[in-house]
C-alpha positions in Angstrom: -33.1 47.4 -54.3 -33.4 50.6 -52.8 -34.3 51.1 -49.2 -37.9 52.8 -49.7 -38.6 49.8 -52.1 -37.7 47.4 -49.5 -39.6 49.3 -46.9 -42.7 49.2 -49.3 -42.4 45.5 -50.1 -42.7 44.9 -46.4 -45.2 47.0 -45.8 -47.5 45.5 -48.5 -46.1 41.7 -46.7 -47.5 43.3 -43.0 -50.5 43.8 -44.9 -51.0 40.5 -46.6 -50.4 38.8 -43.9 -52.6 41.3 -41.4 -55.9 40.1 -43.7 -54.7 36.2 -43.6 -54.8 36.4 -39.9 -58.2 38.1 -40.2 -59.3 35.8 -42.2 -58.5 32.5 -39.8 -60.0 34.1 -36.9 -63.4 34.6 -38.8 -63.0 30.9 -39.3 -62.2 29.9 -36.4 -65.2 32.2 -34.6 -67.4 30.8 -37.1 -66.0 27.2 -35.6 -66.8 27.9 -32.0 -70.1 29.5 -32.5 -71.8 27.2 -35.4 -70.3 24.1 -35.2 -69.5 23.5 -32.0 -73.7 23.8 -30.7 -74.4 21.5 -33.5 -72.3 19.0 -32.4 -73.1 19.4 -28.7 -77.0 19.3 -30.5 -76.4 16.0 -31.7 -74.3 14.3 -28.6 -77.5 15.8 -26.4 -79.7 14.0 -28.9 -77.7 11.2 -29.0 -77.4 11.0 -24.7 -81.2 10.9 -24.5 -81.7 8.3 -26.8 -79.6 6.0 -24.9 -81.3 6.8 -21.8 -84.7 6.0 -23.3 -83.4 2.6 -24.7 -81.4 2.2 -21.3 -85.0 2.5 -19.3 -87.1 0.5 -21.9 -84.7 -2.4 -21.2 -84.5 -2.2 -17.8 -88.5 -2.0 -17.2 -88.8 -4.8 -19.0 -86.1 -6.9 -17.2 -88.3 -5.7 -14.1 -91.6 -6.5 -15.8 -90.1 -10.7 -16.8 -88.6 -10.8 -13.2 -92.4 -10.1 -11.3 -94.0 -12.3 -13.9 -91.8 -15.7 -13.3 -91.9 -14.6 -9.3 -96.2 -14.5 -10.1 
């Protein structure tokens, strides 16, 4: 194999590999910006649901406590 020919085959390799790389950091943008705020979407969701059943349970605690003290 002749110089030039090697000099094309890594030149077409450079490029191959130039458009794989492009291609992971679409991905991986498309990671961070889509599915990380769905995830943060749902663990926000999920945080205020435990707060609501956190304060139902605790009013009520405080409601049966005044009633036996009555």
């Amino acid at each position: 194999m002749s110089t030039i020919e090697q000099e094309q085959e890594n030149r077409e390799t450079i490029i191959r590999i130039e458009g794989t790389l492009a291609l992971m950091d679409n991905k991986l943008n498309n990671l961070r910006d889509n599915h990380l705020f769905h995830i943060e979407k749902d663990v926000r969701q999920l945080r205020t649901f435990i707060w609501f059943i956190g304060s139902t349970v605790f009013l009520q605690m405080c409601y049966l406590i005044i009633r036996t003290l009555m």
